[in-house]
VMD Tcl script that draws the C-alpha trace (Angstrom):
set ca {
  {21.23 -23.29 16.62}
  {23.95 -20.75 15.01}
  {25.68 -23.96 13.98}
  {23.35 -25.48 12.55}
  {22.66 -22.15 10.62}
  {26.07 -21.89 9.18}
  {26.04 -25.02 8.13}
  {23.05 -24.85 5.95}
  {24.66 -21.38 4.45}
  {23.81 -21.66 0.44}
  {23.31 -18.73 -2.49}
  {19.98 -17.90 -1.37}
  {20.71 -17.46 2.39}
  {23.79 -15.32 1.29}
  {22.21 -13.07 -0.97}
  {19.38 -12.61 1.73}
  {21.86 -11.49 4.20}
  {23.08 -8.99 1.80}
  {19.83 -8.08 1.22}
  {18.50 -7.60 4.26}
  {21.42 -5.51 6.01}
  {21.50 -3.38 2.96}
  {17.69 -2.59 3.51}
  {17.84 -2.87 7.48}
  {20.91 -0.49 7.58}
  {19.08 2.97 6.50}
  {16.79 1.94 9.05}
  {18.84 2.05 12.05}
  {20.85 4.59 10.71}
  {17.36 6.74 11.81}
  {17.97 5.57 15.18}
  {21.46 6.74 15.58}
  {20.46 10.41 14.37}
  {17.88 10.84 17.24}
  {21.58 11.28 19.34}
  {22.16 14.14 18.23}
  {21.42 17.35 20.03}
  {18.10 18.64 19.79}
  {17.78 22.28 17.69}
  {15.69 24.82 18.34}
  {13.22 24.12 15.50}
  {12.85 20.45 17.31}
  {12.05 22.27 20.87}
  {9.49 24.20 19.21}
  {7.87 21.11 17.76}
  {8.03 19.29 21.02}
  {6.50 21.64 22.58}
  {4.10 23.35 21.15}
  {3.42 21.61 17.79}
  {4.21 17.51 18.38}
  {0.75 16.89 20.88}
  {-1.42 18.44 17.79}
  {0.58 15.98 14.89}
  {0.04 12.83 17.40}
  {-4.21 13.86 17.90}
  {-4.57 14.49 14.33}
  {-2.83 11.51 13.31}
  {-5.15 9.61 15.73}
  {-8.28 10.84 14.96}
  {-7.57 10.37 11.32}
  {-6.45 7.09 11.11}
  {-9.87 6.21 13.97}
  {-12.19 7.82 11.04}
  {-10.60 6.45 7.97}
  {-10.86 2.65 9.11}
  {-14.03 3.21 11.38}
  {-15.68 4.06 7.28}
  {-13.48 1.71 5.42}
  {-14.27 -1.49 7.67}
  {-18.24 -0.59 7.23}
  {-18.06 -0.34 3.40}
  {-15.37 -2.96 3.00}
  {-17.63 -5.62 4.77}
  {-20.22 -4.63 3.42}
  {-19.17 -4.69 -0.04}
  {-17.86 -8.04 0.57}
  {-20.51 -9.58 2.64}
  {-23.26 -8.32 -0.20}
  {-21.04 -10.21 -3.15}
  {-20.18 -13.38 -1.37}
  {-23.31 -13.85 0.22}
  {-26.27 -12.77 -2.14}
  {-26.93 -13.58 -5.57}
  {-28.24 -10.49 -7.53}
  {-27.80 -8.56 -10.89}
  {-24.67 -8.05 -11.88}
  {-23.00 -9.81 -8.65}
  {-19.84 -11.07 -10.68}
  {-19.25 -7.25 -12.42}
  {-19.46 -6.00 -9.12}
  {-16.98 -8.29 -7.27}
  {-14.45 -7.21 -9.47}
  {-15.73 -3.45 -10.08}
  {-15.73 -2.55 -6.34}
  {-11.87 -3.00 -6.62}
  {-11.11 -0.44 -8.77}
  {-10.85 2.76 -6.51}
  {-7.52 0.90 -5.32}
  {-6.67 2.63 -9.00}
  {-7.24 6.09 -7.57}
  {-4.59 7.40 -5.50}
  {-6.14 9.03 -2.38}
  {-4.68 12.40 -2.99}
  {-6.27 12.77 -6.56}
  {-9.06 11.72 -5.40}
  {-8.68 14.84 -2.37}
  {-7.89 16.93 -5.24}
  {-10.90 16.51 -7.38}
  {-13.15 16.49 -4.40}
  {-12.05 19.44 -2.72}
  {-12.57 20.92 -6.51}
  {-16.26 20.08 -7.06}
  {-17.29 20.89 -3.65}
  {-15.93 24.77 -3.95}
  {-17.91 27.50 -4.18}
  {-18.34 27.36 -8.33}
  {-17.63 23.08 -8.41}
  {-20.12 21.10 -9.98}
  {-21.29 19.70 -6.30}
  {-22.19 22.80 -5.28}
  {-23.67 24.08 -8.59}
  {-25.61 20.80 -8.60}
  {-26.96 21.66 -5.09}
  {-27.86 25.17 -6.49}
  {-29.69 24.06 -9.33}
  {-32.14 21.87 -6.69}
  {-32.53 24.77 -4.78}
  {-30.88 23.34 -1.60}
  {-28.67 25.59 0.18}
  {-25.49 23.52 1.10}
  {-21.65 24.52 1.77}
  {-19.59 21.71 2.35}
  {-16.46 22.25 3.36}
  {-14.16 19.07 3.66}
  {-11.10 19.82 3.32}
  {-10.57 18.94 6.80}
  {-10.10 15.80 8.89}
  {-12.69 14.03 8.60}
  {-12.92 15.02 5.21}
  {-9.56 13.70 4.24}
  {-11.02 10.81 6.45}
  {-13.60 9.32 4.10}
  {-11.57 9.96 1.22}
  {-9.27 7.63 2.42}
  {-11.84 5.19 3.43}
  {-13.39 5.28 -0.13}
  {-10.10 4.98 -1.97}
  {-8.80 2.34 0.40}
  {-11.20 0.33 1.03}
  {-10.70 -2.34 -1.45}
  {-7.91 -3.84 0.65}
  {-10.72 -4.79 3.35}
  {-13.21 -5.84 0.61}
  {-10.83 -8.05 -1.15}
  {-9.46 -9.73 2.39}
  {-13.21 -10.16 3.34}
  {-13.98 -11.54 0.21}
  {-11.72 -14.22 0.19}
  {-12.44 -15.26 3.75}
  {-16.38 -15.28 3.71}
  {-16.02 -17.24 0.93}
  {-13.42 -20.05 2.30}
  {-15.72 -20.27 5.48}
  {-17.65 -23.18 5.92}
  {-21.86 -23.56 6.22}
  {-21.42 -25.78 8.52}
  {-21.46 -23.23 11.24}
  {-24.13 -21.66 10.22}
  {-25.84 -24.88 9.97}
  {-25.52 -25.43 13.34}
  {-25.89 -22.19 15.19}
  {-29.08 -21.95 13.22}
  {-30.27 -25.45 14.34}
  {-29.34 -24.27 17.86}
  {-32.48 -21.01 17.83}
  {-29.44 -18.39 17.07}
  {-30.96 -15.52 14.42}
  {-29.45 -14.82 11.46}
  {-27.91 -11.80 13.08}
  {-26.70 -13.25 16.03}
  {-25.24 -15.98 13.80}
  {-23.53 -12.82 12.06}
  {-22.28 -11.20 14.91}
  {-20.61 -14.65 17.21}
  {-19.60 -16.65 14.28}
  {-19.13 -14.95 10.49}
  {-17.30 -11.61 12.61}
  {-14.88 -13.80 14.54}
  {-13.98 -15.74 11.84}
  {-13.37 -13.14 9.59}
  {-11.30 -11.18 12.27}
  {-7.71 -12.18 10.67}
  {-9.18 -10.58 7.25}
  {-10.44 -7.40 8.84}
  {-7.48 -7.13 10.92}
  {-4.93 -7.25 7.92}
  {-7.18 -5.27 5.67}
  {-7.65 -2.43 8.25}
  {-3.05 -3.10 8.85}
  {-3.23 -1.80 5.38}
  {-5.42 1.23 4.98}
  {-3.78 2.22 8.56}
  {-0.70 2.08 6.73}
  {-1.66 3.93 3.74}
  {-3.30 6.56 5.14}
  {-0.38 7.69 7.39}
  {1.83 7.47 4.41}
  {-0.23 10.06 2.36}
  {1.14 12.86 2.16}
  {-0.34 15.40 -1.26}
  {-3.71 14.60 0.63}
  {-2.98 16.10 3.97}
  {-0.85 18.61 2.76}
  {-3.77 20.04 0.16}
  {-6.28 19.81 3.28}
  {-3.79 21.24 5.76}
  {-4.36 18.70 7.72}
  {-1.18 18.68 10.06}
  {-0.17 15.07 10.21}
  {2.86 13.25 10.95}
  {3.86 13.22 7.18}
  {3.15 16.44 7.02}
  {5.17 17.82 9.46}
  {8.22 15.53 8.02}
  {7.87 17.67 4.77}
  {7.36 20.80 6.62}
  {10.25 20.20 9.22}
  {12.81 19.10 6.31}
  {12.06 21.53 3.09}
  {10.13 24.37 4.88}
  {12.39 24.78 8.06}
  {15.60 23.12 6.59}
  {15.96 21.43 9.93}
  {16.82 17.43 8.94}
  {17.33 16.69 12.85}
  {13.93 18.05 13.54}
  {12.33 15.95 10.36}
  {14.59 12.49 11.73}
  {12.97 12.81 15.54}
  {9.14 12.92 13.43}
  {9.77 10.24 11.70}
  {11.17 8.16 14.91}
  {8.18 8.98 16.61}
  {5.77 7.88 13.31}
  {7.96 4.43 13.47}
  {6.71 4.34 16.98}
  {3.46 4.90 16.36}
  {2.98 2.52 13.58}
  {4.85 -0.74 15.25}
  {2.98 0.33 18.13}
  {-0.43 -0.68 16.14}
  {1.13 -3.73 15.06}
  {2.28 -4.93 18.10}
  {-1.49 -4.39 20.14}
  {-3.15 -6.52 17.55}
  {-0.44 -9.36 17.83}
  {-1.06 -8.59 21.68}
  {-5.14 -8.83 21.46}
  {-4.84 -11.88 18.94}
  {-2.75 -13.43 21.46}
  {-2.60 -17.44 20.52}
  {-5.97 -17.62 19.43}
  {-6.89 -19.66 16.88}
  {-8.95 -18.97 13.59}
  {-8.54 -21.76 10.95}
  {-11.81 -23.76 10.57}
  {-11.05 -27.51 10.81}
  {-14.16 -29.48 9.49}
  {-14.88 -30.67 6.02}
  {-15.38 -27.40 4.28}
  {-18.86 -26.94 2.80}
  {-19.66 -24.20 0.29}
  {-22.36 -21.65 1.73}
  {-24.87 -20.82 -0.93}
  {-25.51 -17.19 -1.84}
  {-29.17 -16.93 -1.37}
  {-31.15 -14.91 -3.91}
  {-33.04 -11.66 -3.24}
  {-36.29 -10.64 -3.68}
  {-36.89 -8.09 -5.89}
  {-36.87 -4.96 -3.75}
  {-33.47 -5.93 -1.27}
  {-31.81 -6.84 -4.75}
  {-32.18 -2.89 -5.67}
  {-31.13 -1.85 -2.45}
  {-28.05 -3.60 -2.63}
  {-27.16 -2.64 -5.87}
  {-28.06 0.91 -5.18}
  {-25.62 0.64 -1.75}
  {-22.88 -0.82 -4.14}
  {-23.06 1.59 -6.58}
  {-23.06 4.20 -4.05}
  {-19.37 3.26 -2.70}
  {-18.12 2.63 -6.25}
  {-19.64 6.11 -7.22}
  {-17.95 8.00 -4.73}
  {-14.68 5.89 -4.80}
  {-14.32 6.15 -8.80}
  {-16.70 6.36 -10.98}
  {-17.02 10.43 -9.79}
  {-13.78 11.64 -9.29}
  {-12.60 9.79 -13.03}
  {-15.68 11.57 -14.80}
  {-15.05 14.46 -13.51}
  {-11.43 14.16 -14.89}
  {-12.80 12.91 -18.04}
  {-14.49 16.10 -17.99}
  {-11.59 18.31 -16.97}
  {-9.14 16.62 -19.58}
  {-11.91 17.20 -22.69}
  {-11.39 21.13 -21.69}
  {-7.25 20.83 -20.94}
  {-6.01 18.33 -23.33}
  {-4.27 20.63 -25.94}
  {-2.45 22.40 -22.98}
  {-1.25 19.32 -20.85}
  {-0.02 17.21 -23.94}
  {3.32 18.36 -24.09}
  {6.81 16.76 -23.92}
  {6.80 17.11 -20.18}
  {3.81 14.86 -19.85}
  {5.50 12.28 -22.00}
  {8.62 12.68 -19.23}
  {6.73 11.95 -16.80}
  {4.97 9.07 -18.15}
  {7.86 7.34 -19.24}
  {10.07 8.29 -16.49}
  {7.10 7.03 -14.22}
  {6.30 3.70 -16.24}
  {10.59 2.66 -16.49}
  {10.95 3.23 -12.58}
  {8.32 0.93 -11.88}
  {9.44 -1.84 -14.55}
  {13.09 -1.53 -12.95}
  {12.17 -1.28 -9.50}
  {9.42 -4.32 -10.03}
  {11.88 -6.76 -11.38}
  {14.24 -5.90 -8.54}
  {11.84 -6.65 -6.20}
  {11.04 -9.75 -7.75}
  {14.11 -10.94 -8.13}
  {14.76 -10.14 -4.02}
  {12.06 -11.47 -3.02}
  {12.04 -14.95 -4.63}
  {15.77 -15.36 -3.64}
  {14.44 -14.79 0.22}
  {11.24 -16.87 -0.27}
  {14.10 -19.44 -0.93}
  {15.70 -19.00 1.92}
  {16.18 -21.37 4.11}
  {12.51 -22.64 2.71}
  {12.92 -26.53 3.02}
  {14.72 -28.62 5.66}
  {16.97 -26.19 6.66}
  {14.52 -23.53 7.65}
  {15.02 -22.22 11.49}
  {13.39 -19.93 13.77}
  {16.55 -17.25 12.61}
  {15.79 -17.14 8.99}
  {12.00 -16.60 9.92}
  {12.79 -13.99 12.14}
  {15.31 -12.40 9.37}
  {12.84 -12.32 6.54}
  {10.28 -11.13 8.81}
  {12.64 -8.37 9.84}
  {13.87 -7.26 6.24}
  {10.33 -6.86 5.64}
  {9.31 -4.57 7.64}
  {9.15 -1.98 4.70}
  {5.91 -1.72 3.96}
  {5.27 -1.13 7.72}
  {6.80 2.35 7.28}
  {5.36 5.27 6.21}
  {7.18 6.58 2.79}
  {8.83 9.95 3.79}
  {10.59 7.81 6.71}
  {12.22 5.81 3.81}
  {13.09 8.69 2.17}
  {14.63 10.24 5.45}
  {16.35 7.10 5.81}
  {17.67 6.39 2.41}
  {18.55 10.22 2.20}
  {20.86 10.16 5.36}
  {22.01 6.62 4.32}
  {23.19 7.74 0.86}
  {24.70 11.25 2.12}
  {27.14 9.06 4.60}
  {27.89 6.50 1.53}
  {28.89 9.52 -0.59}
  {31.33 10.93 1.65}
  {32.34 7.17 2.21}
  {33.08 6.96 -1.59}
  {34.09 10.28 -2.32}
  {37.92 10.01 -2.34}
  {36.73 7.16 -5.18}
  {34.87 9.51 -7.31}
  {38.11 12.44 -7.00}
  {40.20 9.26 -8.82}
  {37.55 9.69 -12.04}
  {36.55 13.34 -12.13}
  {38.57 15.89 -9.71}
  {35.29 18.28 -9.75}
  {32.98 15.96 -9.35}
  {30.26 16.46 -6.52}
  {29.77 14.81 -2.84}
  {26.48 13.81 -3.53}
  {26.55 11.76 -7.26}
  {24.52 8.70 -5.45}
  {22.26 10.48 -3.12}
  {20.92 13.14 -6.28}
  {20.95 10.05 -8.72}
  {17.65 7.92 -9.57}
  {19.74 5.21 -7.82}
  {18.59 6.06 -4.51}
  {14.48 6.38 -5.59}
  {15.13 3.01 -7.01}
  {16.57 1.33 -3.59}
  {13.65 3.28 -1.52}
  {11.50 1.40 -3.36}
  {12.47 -1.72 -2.97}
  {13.08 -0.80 0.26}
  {9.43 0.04 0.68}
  {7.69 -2.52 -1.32}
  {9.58 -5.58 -0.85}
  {7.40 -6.97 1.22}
  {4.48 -6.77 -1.02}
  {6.49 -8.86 -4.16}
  {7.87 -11.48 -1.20}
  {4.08 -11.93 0.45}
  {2.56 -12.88 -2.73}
  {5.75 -15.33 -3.80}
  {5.56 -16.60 -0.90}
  {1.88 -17.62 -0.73}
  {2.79 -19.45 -4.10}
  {5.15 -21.28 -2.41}
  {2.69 -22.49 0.06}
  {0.20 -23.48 -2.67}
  {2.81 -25.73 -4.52}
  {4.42 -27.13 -1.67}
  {7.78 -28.49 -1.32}
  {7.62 -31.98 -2.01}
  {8.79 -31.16 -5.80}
  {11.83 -29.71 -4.83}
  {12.78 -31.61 -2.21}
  {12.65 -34.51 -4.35}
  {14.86 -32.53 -7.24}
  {17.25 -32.04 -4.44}
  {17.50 -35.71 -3.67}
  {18.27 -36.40 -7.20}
  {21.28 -33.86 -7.20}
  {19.74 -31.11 -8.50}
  {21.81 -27.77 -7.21}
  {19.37 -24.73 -5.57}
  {19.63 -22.69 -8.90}
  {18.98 -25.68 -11.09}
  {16.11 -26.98 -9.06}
  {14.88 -23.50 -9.03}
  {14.75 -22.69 -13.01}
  {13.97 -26.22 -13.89}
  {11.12 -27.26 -10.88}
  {10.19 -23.71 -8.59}
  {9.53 -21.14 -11.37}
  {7.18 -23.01 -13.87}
  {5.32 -23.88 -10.39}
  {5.35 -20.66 -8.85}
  {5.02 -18.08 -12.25}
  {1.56 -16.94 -11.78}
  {2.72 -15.71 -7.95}
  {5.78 -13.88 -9.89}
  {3.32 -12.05 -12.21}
  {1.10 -11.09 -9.65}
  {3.86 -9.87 -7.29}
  {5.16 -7.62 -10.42}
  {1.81 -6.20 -10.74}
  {1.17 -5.53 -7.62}
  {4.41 -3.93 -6.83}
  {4.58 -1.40 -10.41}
  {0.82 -0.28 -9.58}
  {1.81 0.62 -5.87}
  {5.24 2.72 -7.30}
  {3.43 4.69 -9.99}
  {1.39 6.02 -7.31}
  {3.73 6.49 -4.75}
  {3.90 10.10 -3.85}
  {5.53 11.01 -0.80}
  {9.17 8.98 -1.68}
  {8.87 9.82 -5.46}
  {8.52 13.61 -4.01}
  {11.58 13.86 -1.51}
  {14.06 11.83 -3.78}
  {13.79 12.42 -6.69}
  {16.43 14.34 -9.10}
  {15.98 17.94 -9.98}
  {13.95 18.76 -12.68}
  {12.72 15.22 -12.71}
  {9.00 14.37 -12.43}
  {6.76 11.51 -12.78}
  {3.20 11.35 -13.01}
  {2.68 11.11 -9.40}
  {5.19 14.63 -8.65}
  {3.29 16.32 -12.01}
  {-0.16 16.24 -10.36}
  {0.89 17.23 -7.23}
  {2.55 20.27 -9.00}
  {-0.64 21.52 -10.52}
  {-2.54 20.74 -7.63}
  {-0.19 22.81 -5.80}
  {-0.58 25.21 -8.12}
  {-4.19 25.45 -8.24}
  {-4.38 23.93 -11.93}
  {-6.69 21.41 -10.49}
  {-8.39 20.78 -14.54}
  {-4.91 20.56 -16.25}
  {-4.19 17.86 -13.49}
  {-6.62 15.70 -15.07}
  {-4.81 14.00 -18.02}
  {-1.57 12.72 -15.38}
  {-3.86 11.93 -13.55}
  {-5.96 10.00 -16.09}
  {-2.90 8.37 -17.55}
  {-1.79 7.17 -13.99}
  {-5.44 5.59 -13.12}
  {-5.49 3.99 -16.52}
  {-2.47 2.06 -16.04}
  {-3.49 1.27 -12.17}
  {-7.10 0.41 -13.21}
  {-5.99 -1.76 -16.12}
  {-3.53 -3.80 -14.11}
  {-5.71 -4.43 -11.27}
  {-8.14 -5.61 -13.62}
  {-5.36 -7.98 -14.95}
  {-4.28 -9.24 -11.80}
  {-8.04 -9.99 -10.55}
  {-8.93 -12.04 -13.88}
  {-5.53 -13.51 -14.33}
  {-6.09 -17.24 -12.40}
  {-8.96 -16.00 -10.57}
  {-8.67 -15.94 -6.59}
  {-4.94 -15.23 -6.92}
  {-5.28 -12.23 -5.47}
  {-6.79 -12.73 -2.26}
  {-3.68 -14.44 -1.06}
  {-0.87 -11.57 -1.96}
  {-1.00 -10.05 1.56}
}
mol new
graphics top color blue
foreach p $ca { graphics top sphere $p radius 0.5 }
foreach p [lrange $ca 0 end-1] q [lrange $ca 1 end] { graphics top cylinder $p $q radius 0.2 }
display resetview
């Protein structure tokens, strides 16, 4: 097998073994640390504080996709499977609270339901006596469920509408109800869908971090931030974030576990299920339920900014805002193309005749990214940077005898590699499905000819595969300009992007002049997301 390997060794497999040990290396490098001797601050933690971080991580993550799998069917089921009023607005509206990042959304909610917010005040005005208070766990829980849900709508949108009448057909012809028909046949088959949609908003939710921390909700990213800047103990911080790793492939590996080797791909002549129209009075209902989600997902929290940013504007335009905005918008175009660039030379890999069971497993491996929760990047990339600077330093003595032990780890350099670090695996899923729609017949056939693996790949792969390019450059700058938690830990003094600005006036308690970053950032999410959901339509179900 390793022969056989070696001897198929080419640009592409070369550059992905670079590429993977260089994102694989930080990694381990967490696993190493946990050798060290335990400090005091980490005994405390153990015992007394590490039980409460594991239940509240638990019982939040239970909650968030217990409410996101509900309104992410249902969203989905409603749109693929009922024709009504303003059906084809809604399949791509019910996306766009994907463009609010959970924490603003926290923000602006824990805002308007305070004693003088306009929830309460509304409440007031209808007489109705009425303190909510959610700025707690299950609070934070169903704003992550209504910001996050899109990535079980859009999963379960695609599916329901690949599956085939046929079964329904038949179960129907067989006495089943409509409901059981729901429950033993649409359900199972839409299992892979729900699955990788809920992988997602699991994964997202534990990564927050300006949510939990505004709530107090004591988390496991919280209590990375607290153990690292509030009690200055790194060891302490490293141990958390071993034990979040744990949790998290833990989760991954009990689905592979239940899925087992079963079997979900239907395998008869596919046959297009017809939305059936509603009467009348179930046509309001459903668009009243839609609305609903979308209300509470977006269209509230952005008015309510609209609102804030009409009163704040004259204070919050300033050269800092501009800062951020570009330093936000740059990061993302740089660390985008990066990631592109990575992850089509791996989705060549090894992709034709030569592809093994050991470049599988290696792609798989170096994309294990996403998997992790952000401020375990960033305590990975830190510690991996510190080591390369003392590695280098006797280097950086030959240029400037002054100069400082840390000139990579304090540079943008490092927030750059954590995100591709991060979101590789997001650019190489969705270049990788495009791959799989074109085939390899093309190239195969440019390969017979003589073509060489960079000329068959400029001349016959990227015309084929451009549109899965785009999208994975979309996806990938929308997911960095809202990235909080690595954006927050990494990034140079004095240096803020949009992301770090709101979560410095939330902080603060400057929840209105929050509104225009925040604005600005859900602009450029919104308008992309909208680009990437129009742009050759049905693209997007396949990215993850």
């Amino acid at each position: 097998m390793l022969k056989k390997w070696f001897r198929h060794l080419n640009i592409f497999s070369i550059l992905s073994i670079v590429i993977g040990v260089l994102i694989l290396i930080p990694l381990i490098n967490i696993l190493f640390e946990l050798f060290t001797p335990a400090t005091s601050t980490w005994i405390h933690i153990r015992k007394y504080l590490l039980f409460e971080y594991v239940k509240n991580s638990v019982i939040l993550v239970i909650t968030t996709i217990s409410i996101a799998l509900v309104i992410g069917f249902l969203s989905a089921y409603f749109v693929a499977r009922f024709d009504f009023k303003g059906r084809r607005a809604f399949s791509w509206l019910m996306v766009l609270p994907l463009a609010v990042p959970s924490y603003i959304a926290g923000y602006i909610y824990a805002d308007m339901t305070s004693y003088s917010g306009t929830i309460t005040r509304f409440f007031q005005m209808m007489n109705i006596s009425m303190n909510l208070n959610i700025m707690n766990v299950f609070g934070a829980s169903v704003i992550f469920a209504f910001t996050l849900y899109p990535y079980i709508y859009l999963l379960s949108l695609a599916s329901l509408s690949r599956q085939s009448a046929s079964y329904i057909e038949s179960s129907t012809m067989l006495g089943s109800s409509k409901l059981r028909s729901l429950f033993k046949i649409t359900l199972p088959l839409l299992r892979p869908a729900l699955v990788a949609g809920s992988l997602l908003v699991i994964l997202e939710t534990l990564n927050d971090y300006g949510l939990v921390h505004y709530f107090n909700v004591r988390v496991f990213s919280f209590a990375i931030f607290n153990a690292w800047f509030s009690l200055g103990d790194v060891v302490s911080a490293i141990r958390l974030s071993a034990y979040l790793m744990v949790i998290v492939f833990a989760i991954i590996l009990i689905e592979r576990a239940l899925r087992g080797r079963k079997n979900y791909q239907i395998h008869v002549k596919s046959k297009t299920i017809l939305r059936k129209k509603l009467k009348f009075k179930h046509e309001l209902i459903v668009i009243i339920i839609l609305l609903s989600i979308l209300s509470i997902g977006f269209l509230l929290p952005v008015m309510q900014m609209i609102w804030y940013a009409l009163l704040t504007f004259k204070d919050t335009l300033s050269p800092q805002l501009f800062y951020a905005s570009y330093n936000s918008i740059s990061n993302a175009v740089i660390a985008a193309l990066i990631i592109v660039l990575a992850a089509l030379v791996m989705a060549n890999f090894n992709r034709l005749k030569s592809r093994n069971k050991i470049s599988k497993f290696w792609v798989k491996l170096s994309n294990l990214g996403y998997a992790i929760p952000g401020a375990v990047i960033a305590v990975a990339a830190h510690l991996f940077f510190v080591d390369l600077d003392r590695l280098l330093y006797p280097v950086y003595r030959l240029f400037d005898s002054e100069t400082s032990t840390l000139v990579l780890t304090m540079s943008l350099f490092t927030l750059v590699f954590s995100y591709v670090l991060r979101f590789l695996s997001i650019g190489f899923n969705s270049i990788e499905s495009q791959y799989e729609k074109t085939g390899d017949k093309y190239t195969e056939s440019a390969y017979m000819l003589g073509s060489s693996r960079l000329e068959a790949l400029f001349r016959i792969d990227l015309p084929l595969i451009y549109p899965g390019l785009i999208t994975a450059f979309i996806l990938v700058f929308v997911d960095i300009i809202k990235e909080l938690p690595l954006t927050l830990i990494l990034r140079p003094a004095n240096y803020d992007s949009l992301a770090t600005l709101v979560y410095v006036y939330a902080r603060n308690e400057m929840i209105q002049e929050a509104a225009v970053p925040s604005l600005i950032l859900i602009f450029l999410a919104g308008l992309l997301i909208y680009g990437v959901t129009h742009y050759k339509k049905g693209m997007f179900s396949h990215v993850y």
